[in-house]
C-alpha positions in Angstrom: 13.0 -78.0 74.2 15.8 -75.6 74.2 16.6 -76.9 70.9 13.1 -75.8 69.7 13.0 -72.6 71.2 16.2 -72.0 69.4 15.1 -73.5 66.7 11.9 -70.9 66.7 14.0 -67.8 68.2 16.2 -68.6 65.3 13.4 -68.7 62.8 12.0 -65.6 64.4 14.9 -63.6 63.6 14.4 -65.2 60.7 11.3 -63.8 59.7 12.1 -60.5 61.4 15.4 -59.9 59.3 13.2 -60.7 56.4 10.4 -58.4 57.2 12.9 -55.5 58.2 14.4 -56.0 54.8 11.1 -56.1 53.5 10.6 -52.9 55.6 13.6 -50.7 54.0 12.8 -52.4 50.2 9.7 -50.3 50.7 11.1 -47.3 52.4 13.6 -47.3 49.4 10.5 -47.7 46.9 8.4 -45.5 48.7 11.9 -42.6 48.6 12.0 -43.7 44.9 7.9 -42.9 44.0 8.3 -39.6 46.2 11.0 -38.5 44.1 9.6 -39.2 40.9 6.1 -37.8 42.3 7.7 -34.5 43.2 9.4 -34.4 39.2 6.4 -35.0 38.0 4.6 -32.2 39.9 7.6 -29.8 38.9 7.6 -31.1 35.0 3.4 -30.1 35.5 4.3 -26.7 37.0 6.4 -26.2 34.0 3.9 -27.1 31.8 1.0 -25.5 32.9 3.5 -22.4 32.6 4.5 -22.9 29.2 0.4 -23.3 28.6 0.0 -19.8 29.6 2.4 -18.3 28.5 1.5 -20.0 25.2 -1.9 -19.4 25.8 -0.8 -15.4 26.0 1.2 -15.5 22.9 -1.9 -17.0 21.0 -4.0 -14.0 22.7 -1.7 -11.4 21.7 -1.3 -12.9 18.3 -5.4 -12.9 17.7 -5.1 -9.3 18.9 -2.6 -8.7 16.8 -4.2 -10.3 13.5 -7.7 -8.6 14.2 -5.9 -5.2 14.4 -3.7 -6.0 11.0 -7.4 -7.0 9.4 -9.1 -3.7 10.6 -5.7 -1.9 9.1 -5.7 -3.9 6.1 -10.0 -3.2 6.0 -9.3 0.7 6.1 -6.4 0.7 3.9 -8.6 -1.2 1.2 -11.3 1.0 1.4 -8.7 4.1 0.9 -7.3 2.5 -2.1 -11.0 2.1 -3.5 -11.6 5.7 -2.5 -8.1 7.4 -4.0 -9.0 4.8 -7.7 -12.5 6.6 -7.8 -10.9 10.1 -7.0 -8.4 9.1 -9.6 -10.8 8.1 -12.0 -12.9 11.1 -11.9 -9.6 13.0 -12.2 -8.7 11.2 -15.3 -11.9 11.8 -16.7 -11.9 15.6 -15.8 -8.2 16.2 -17.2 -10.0 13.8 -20.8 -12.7 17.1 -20.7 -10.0 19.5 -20.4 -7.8 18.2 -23.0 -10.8 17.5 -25.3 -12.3 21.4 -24.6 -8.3 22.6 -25.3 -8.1 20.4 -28.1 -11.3 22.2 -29.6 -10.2 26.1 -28.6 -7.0 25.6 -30.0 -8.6 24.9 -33.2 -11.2 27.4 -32.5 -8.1 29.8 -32.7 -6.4 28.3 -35.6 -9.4 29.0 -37.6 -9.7 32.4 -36.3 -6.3 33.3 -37.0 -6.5 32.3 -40.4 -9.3 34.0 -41.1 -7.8 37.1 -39.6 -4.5 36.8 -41.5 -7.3 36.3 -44.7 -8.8 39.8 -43.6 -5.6 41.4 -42.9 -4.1 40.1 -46.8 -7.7 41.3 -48.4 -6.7 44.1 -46.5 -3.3 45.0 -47.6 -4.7 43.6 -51.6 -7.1 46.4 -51.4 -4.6 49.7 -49.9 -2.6 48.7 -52.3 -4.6 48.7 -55.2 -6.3 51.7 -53.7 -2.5 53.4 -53.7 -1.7 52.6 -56.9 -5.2 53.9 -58.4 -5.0 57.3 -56.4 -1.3 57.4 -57.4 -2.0 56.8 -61.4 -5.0 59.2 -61.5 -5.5 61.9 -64.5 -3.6 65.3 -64.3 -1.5 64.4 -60.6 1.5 63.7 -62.2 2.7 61.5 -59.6 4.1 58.3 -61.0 2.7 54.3 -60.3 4.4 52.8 -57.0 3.4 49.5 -55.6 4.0 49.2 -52.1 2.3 47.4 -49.3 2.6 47.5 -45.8 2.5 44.6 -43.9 1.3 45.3 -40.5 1.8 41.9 -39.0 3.3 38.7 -39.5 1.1 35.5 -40.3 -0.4 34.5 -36.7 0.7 30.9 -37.2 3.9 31.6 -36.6 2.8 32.4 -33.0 0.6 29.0 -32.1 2.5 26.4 -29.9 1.2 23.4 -29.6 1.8 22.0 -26.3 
């Protein structure tokens, strides 16, 4: 009997070596899936940080973009503004030129006609000099001589 309780105290310690080595397989396991648990909270932690902060950047970006638009918006409708002022401005310098253009000529033709007048003019004191100088019983003898009183007017117009 001795031999079978010996037989079953040395199974027993069996067993229990085998279920205290089952005991610390699990502890060891159970160390092992805390530590992993606790890197995977910490690689969360640092995700769900990078998602904000990402989240942020894309926030301030669509800020950013809707304020570029609304400057890009304004600066289009300047540029559409300042082409119509320029246009008008083009088209006011075109009636300038064109009512210049048409003086200018205006006075060409009036100067010519003047320096006409002013040649008729001279044409005539002349001849009228040389007839009153010729005349019967004055004795004064036949001169030719005409006085210019101005230079042709051409000579003046600049074109520009």
């Amino acid at each position: 009997m001795e031999e079978a309780e010996q037989a079953a105290l040395k199974g027993g310690k069996k067993v229990i070596a085998k279920l205290e080595q089952r005991i610390h397989d699990l502890e060891a396991e159970l160390d092992g899936e805390q530590h992993r648990y606790q890197e995977a909270n910490k690689n969360v932690a640092k995700s769900d940080r990078r998602v904000r902060e990402l989240q942020f950047q894309v926030d301030e970006d669509k800020k950013n973009y809707e304020r570029l638009q609304d400057l890009v918006d304004k600066l289009q409708s300047k540029i559409k503004t300042q082409k119509k002022q320029l246009e008008d401005a083009e088209e006011l310098a075109n009636t300038n030129l064109q009512k210049y253009r048409q003086i200018q000529h205006q006075l060409e033709d009036a100067e010519e006609r003047a320096d006409n007048a002013e040649n008729s003019v001279t044409k005539m004191r002349s001849m009228s000099r040389t007839a009153m100088s010729v005349g019967p019983g004055t004795g004064l003898q036949a001169t030719r001589s005409a006085t210019v009183l101005r230079s042709p007017s051409r000579n003046r117009i600049s074109d520009y």
